[in-house]
C-alpha positions in Angstrom: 0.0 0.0 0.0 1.0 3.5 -0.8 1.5 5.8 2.1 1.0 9.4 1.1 0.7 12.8 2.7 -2.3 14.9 1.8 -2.0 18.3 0.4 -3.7 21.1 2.4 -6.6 22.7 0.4 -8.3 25.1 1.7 -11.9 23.3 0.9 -12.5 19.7 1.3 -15.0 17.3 0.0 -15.0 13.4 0.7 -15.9 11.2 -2.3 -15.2 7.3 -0.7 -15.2 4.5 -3.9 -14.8 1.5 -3.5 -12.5 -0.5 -6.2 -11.2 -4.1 -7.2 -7.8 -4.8 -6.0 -6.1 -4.9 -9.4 -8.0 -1.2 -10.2 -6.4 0.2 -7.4 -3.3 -0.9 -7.8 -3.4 -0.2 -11.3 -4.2 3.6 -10.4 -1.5 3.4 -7.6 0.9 2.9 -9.9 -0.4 5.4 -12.0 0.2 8.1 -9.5 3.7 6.7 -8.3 4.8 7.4 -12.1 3.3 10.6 -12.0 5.0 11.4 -8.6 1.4 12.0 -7.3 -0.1 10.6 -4.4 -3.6 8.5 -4.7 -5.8 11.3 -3.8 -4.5 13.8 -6.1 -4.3 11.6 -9.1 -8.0 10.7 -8.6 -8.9 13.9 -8.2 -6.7 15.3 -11.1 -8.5 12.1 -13.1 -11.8 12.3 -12.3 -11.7 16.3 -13.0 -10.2 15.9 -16.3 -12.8 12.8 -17.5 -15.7 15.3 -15.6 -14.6 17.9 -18.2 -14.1 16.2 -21.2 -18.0 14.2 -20.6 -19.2 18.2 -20.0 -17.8 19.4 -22.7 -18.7 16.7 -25.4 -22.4 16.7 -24.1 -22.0 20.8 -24.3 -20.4 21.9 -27.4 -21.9 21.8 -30.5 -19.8 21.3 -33.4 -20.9 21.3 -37.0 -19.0 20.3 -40.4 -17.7 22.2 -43.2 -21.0 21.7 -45.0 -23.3 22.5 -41.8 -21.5 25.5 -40.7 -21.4 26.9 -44.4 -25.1 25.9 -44.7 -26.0 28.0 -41.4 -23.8 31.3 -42.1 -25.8 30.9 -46.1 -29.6 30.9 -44.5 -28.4 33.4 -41.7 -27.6 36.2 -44.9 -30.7 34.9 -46.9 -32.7 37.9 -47.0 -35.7 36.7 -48.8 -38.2 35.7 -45.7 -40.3 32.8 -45.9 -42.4 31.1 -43.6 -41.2 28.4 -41.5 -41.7 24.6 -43.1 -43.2 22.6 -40.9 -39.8 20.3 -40.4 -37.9 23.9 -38.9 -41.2 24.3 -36.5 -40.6 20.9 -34.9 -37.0 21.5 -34.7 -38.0 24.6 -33.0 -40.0 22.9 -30.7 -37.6 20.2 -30.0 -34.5 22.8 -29.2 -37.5 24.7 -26.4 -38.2 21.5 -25.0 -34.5 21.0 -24.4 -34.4 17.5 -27.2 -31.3 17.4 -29.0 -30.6 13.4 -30.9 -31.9 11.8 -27.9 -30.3 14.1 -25.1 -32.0 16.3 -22.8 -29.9 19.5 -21.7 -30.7 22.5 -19.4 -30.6 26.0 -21.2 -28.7 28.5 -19.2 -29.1 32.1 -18.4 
Protein backbone atom coordinates (compact mmCIF):
# COMPACT_ATOMS: atom_id res chain seq x y z
CA UNK A 1 0.00 0.00 0.00
CA UNK A 2 1.02 3.52 -0.79
CA UNK A 3 1.54 5.78 2.10
CA UNK A 4 0.96 9.43 1.12
CA UNK A 5 0.74 12.80 2.67
CA UNK A 6 -2.31 14.86 1.76
CA UNK A 7 -2.00 18.33 0.40
CA UNK A 8 -3.67 21.06 2.40
CA UNK A 9 -6.61 22.68 0.42
CA UNK A 10 -8.35 25.09 1.71
CA UNK A 11 -11.90 23.33 0.94
CA UNK A 12 -12.50 19.72 1.29
CA UNK A 13 -15.01 17.31 0.01
CA UNK A 14 -14.96 13.37 0.73
CA UNK A 15 -15.88 11.19 -2.25
CA UNK A 16 -15.15 7.28 -0.70
CA UNK A 17 -15.19 4.50 -3.86
CA UNK A 18 -14.76 1.48 -3.54
CA UNK A 19 -12.46 -0.53 -6.22
CA UNK A 20 -11.22 -4.12 -7.17
CA UNK A 21 -7.82 -4.80 -6.02
CA UNK A 22 -6.13 -4.95 -9.40
CA UNK A 23 -8.05 -1.23 -10.19
CA UNK A 24 -6.41 0.23 -7.35
CA UNK A 25 -3.30 -0.89 -7.76
CA UNK A 26 -3.43 -0.18 -11.30
CA UNK A 27 -4.22 3.56 -10.38
CA UNK A 28 -1.45 3.39 -7.59
CA UNK A 29 0.90 2.89 -9.93
CA UNK A 30 -0.41 5.39 -12.03
CA UNK A 31 0.16 8.06 -9.47
CA UNK A 32 3.74 6.68 -8.34
CA UNK A 33 4.85 7.40 -12.09
CA UNK A 34 3.29 10.64 -12.00
CA UNK A 35 4.97 11.38 -8.61
CA UNK A 36 1.36 11.97 -7.34
CA UNK A 37 -0.13 10.62 -4.43
CA UNK A 38 -3.62 8.52 -4.73
CA UNK A 39 -5.81 11.31 -3.83
CA UNK A 40 -4.50 13.85 -6.06
CA UNK A 41 -4.30 11.65 -9.11
CA UNK A 42 -7.95 10.65 -8.63
CA UNK A 43 -8.86 13.92 -8.23
CA UNK A 44 -6.74 15.29 -11.11
CA UNK A 45 -8.48 12.09 -13.14
CA UNK A 46 -11.76 12.25 -12.35
CA UNK A 47 -11.66 16.35 -13.03
CA UNK A 48 -10.16 15.93 -16.27
CA UNK A 49 -12.76 12.82 -17.46
CA UNK A 50 -15.71 15.33 -15.58
CA UNK A 51 -14.63 17.91 -18.19
CA UNK A 52 -14.15 16.21 -21.18
CA UNK A 53 -18.00 14.18 -20.56
CA UNK A 54 -19.18 18.23 -20.01
CA UNK A 55 -17.76 19.45 -22.70
CA UNK A 56 -18.66 16.67 -25.41
CA UNK A 57 -22.37 16.75 -24.10
CA UNK A 58 -22.02 20.79 -24.35
CA UNK A 59 -20.39 21.92 -27.36
CA UNK A 60 -21.94 21.82 -30.48
CA UNK A 61 -19.82 21.32 -33.35
CA UNK A 62 -20.91 21.31 -36.99
CA UNK A 63 -19.03 20.34 -40.41
CA UNK A 64 -17.74 22.22 -43.20
CA UNK A 65 -20.96 21.71 -45.02
CA UNK A 66 -23.34 22.47 -41.79
CA UNK A 67 -21.46 25.53 -40.71
CA UNK A 68 -21.41 26.94 -44.42
CA UNK A 69 -25.11 25.91 -44.67
CA UNK A 70 -25.95 28.02 -41.37
CA UNK A 71 -23.79 31.33 -42.10
CA UNK A 72 -25.81 30.88 -46.10
CA UNK A 73 -29.60 30.91 -44.54
CA UNK A 74 -28.41 33.43 -41.73
CA UNK A 75 -27.61 36.19 -44.92
CA UNK A 76 -30.69 34.95 -46.90
CA UNK A 77 -32.70 37.86 -47.03
CA UNK A 78 -35.68 36.75 -48.77
CA UNK A 79 -38.20 35.67 -45.74
CA UNK A 80 -40.27 32.83 -45.88
CA UNK A 81 -42.43 31.14 -43.59
CA UNK A 82 -41.21 28.42 -41.46
CA UNK A 83 -41.73 24.58 -43.12
CA UNK A 84 -43.17 22.58 -40.90
CA UNK A 85 -39.84 20.33 -40.36
CA UNK A 86 -37.92 23.92 -38.86
CA UNK A 87 -41.20 24.26 -36.54
CA UNK A 88 -40.57 20.89 -34.94
CA UNK A 89 -36.99 21.55 -34.69
CA UNK A 90 -38.00 24.62 -33.02
CA UNK A 91 -39.95 22.95 -30.71
CA UNK A 92 -37.63 20.17 -30.00
CA UNK A 93 -34.51 22.79 -29.22
CA UNK A 94 -37.49 24.66 -26.44
CA UNK A 95 -38.20 21.46 -25.02
CA UNK A 96 -34.49 20.99 -24.45
CA UNK A 97 -34.35 17.52 -27.16
CA UNK A 98 -31.34 17.37 -29.01
CA UNK A 99 -30.60 13.44 -30.89
CA UNK A 100 -31.89 11.81 -27.91
CA UNK A 101 -30.31 14.05 -25.07
CA UNK A 102 -31.98 16.25 -22.77
CA UNK A 103 -29.89 19.50 -21.74
CA UNK A 104 -30.66 22.49 -19.37
CA UNK A 105 -30.60 26.04 -21.15
CA UNK A 106 -28.67 28.53 -19.25
CA UNK A 107 -29.11 32.15 -18.40
Amino acid sequence: MLVTKEKPSTTQNRLNVRLSREVKDRVARAASILGQDLTEFASVALNDRAEEVIERHTLLELSREDHKFFLDFMAREDVHEPSETERELVREHKKGIRKGLKYEFID
